[in-house]
C-alpha positions in Angstrom: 10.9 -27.4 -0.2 11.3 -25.3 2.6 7.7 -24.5 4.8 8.5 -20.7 4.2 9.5 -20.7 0.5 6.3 -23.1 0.1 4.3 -19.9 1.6 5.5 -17.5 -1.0 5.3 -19.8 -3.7 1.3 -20.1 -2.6 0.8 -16.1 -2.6 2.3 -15.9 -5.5 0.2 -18.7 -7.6 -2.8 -17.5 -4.6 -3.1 -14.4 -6.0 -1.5 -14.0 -9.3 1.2 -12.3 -8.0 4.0 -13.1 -10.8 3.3 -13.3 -14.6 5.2 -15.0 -17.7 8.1 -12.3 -18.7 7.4 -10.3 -15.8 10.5 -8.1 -15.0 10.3 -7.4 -11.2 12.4 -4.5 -9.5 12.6 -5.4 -5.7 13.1 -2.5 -2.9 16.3 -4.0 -1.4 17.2 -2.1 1.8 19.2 -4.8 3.5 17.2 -5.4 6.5 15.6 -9.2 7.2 12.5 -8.7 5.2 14.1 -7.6 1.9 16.8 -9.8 2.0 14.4 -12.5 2.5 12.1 -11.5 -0.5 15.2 -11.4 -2.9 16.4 -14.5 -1.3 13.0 -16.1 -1.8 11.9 -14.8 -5.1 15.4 -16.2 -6.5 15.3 -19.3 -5.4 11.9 -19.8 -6.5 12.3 -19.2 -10.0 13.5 -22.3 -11.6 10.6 -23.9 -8.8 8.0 -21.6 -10.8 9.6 -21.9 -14.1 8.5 -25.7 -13.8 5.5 -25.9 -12.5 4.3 -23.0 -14.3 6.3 -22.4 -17.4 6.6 -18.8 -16.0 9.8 -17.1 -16.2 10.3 -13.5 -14.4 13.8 -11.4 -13.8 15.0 -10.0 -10.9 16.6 -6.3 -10.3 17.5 -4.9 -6.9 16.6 -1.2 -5.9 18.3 0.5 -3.2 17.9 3.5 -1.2 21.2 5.1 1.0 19.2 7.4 3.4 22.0 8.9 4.6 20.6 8.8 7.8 22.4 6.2 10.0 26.5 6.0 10.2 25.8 2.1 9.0 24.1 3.2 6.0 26.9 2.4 3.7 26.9 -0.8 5.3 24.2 -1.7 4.4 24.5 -0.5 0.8 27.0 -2.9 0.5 25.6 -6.0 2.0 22.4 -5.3 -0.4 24.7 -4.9 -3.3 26.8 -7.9 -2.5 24.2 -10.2 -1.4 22.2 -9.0 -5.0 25.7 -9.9 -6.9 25.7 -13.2 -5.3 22.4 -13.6 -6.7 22.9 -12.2 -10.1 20.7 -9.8 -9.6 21.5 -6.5 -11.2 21.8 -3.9 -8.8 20.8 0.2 -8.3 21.2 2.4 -6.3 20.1 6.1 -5.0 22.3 7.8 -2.5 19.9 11.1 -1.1 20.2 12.9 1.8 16.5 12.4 3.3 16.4 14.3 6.3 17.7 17.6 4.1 15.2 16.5 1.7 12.1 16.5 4.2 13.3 19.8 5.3 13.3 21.4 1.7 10.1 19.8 1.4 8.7 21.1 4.8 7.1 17.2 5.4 8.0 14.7 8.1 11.4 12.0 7.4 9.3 9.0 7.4 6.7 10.7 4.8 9.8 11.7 2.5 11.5 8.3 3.0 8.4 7.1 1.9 8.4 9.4 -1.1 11.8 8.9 -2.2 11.7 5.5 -2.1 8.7 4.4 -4.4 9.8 7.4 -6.8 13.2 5.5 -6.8 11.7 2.4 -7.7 9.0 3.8 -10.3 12.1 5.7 -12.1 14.6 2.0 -12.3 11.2 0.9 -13.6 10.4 3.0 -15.7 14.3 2.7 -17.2 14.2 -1.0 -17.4 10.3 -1.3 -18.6 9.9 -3.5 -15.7 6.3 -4.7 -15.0 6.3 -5.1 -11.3 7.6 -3.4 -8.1 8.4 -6.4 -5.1 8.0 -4.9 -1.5 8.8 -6.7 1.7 5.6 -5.6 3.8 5.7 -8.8 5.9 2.5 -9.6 8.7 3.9 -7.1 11.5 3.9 -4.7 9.0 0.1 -5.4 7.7 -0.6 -5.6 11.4 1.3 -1.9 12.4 -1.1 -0.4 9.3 -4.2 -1.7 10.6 -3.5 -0.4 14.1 -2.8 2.5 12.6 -5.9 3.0 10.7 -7.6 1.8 13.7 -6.2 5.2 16.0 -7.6 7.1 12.9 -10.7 6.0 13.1 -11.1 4.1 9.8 -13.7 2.5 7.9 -13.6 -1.4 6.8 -11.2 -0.4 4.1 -8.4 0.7 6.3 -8.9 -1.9 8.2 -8.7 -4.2 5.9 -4.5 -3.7 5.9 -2.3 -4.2 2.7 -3.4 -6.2 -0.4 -0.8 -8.6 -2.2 -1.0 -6.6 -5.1 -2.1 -3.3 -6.0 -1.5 -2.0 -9.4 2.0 -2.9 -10.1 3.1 -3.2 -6.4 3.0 -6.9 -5.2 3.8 -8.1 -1.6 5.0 -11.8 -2.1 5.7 -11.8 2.0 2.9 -10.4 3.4 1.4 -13.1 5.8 4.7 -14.1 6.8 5.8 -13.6 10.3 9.0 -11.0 11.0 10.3 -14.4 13.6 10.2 -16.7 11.0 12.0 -14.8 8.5 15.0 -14.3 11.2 15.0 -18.0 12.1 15.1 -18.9 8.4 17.8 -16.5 7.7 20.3 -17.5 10.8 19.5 -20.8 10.1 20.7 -20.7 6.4 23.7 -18.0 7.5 22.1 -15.4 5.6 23.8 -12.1 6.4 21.2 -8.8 6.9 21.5 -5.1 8.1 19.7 -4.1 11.2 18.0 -0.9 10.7 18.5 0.4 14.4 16.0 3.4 13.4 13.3 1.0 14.2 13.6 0.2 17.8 13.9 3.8 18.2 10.2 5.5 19.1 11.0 9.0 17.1 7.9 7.3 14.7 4.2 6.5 15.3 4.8 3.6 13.2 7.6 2.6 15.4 5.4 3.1 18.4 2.8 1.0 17.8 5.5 -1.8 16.9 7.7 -0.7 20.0 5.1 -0.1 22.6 1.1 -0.6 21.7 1.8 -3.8 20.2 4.1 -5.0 22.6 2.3 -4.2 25.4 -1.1 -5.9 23.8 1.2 -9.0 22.9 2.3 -9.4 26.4 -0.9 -8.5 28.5 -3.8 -9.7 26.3 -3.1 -11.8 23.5 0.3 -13.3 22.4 -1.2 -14.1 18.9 -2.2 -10.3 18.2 -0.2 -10.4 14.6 -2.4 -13.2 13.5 -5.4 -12.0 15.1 -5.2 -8.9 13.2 -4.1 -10.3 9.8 -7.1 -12.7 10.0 -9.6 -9.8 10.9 -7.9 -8.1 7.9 -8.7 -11.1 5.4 -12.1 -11.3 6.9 -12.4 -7.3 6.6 -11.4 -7.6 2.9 -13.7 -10.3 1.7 -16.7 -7.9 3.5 -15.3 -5.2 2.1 -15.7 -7.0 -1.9 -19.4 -7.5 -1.1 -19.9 -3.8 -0.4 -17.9 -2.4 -3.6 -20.2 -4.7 -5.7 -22.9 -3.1 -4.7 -21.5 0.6 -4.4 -20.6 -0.3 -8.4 -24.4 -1.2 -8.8 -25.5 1.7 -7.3 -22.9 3.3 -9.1 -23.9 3.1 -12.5 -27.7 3.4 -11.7 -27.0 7.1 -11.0 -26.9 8.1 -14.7 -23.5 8.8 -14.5 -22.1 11.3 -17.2 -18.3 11.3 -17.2 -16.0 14.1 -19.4 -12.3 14.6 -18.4 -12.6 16.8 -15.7 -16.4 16.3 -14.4 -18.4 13.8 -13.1 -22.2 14.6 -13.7 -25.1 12.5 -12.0 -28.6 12.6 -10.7 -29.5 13.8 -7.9 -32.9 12.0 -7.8 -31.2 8.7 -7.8 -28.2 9.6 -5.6 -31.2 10.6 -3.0 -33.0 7.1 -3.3 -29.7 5.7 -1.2 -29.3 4.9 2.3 -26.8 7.4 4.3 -24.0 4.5 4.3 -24.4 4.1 0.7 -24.5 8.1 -0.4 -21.1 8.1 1.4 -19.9 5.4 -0.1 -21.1 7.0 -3.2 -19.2 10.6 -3.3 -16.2 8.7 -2.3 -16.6 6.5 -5.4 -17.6 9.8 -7.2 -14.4 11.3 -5.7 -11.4 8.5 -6.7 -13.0 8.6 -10.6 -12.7 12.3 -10.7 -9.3 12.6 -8.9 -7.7 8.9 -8.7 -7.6 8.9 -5.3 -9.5 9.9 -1.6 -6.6 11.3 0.1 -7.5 14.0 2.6 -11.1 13.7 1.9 -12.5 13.5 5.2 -15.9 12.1 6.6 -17.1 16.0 6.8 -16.2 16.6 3.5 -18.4 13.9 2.4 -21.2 14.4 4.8 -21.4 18.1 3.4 -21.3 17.0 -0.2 -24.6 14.7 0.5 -26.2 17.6 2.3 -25.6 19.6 -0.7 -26.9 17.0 -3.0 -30.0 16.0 -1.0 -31.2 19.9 -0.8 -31.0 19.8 -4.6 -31.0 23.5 -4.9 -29.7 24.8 -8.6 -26.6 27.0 -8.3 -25.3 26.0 -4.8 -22.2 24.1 -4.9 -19.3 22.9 -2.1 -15.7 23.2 -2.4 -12.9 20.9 -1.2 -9.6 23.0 -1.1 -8.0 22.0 -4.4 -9.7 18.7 -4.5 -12.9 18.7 -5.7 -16.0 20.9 -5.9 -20.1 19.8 -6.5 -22.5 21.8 -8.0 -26.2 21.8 -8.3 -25.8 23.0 -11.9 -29.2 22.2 -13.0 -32.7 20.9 -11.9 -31.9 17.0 -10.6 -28.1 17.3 -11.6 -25.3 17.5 -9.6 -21.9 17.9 -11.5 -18.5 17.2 -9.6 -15.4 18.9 -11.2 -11.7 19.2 -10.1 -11.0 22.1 -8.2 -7.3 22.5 -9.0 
């Protein structure tokens, strides 16, 4: 077998990545990466099928941005190369640009909108069980830089998992250069997505420029360098949310749909580092997620929960609020 099929047939078995009667709907934009993945995933099947008596089906998902004049192009080398597959095929044909206008957000943010709402509706339609994205290591690397300009914790610098929820990344440790050579070499066609060597992005940016310039001046390898920090940032990362979970359920915690209720006392027994890791913890139960909830927010939550005074509380725009509603308890609520 070939050494790059071999590499997604380990993340997949690696990390569990692929299930018995899994039906898998795969974001298929036509560029090298996704053409890869549907390539790869296909051809692995009856590989899989053997060695692990698991059997999976394949649709594609595709996306017409409108944006480029060679996006129907593309939408028909995706479909075609899907067909050739026998891989059912859908499609979405939006205009995003109008879209992120009606919207008042950014085109990359409402490309990135449209496109997993796209996928979680063919999903939803086929009872799928998995989404297959074609994040490959540039990509993990371009998110870690990225998180790294915005000052993030270990987390964020731990890049991209393999599989989060129902969102797997079969292709994430594989290099863009390798992918290319594998599909010239086996006359493969793809689109080119000329978007990307355009800097109108800060994604594209650091690929275009930061990267660049750090692969060229200071260390050829910097792809790898930051995927391995990212693996070694993840396993460091594990050791901390074990113990944020200890600490977490030490804190009395009373949970009701829409609060969160703990004690103060024991909240104030923590380090600093672990308080903040606490409200954030506090924060994605409540909520289901930590979006826009910035170190400040947390730093004044702890101040209001370490002063332990009965009736103060801290609001978070239409996150979250925290009151001291009684002697030693501090109850979070949504704030919506």
């Amino acid at each position: 077998m070939n050494k790059l099929l071999e590499q997604v047939k380990n993340n997949i078995y690696t990390y569990n990545l692929i299930e018995d009667k899994d039906i898998i709907v795969i974001g298929l934009s036509g560029g090298p990466d996704s053409i890869f993945l549907i390539h790869a995933l296909s051809a692995l099947k009856p590989v899989i099928e053997k060695e692990k008596k698991i059997t999976y089906r394949l649709h594609a998902a595709h996306i017409n941005h409108k944006i480029r004049e060679e996006a129907g192009y593309d939408e028909n080398l995706a479909m075609e190369y899907a067909t050739a597959l026998g891989v059912p095929f859908h499609v979405l044909e939006i205009d995003v640009e109008a879209e992120a206008k009606k919207l008042k957000i950014g085109t990359e943010e409402c490309g990135r909108h449209v496109r997993y709402d796209f996928f979680n509706k063919v999903k939803e339609e086929l009872n799928a069980t998995k989404i297959a994205v074609a994040h490959n290591a540039g990509d993990n690397a371009e998110t870690i830089m990225l998180n790294f300009l915005r000052g993030a914790g270990l987390q964020g610098l731990s890049g991209m998992d393999y599989i989060n929820s129902d969102i797997i990344r079969p292709i994430l440790d594989i290099d863009k250069k390798d992918i290319l050579d594998y599909l010239n070499e086996n006359k493969i066609p793809y689109a080119i997505d000329k978007t990307n060597l355009e800097n109108d992005y800060t994604r594209n940016k650091i690929r275009n420029d930061l990267l660049k310039k750090i692969e060229n001046e200071f260390n050829p390898n910097i792809i790898t360098a930051l995927n391995r920090m990212a693996k070694i940032n993840k396993q460091d990362n594990e050791i901390i949310l074990n113990a944020v979970k200890t600490a977490y359920n030490n804190l009395g915690v009373k949970k009701d749909k829409d609060e969160i209720a703990i004690d103060t006392r024991k909240f104030n027994e923590y380090s600093e580092a672990m308080k903040f890791r606490l409200v954030r913890q506090i924060v994605m139960d409540l909520t289901g997620n930590v979006q826009n909830v910035e170190m400040i927010h947390v730093k004044d939550t702890c101040k209001l929960i370490e002063a332990n005074i009965t009736g103060k509380q801290y609001i978070l725009g239409n996150k979250y609020k925290v009151v001291i509603a009684k002697k030693n308890t501090a109850v979070f609520m949504k704030n919506v």
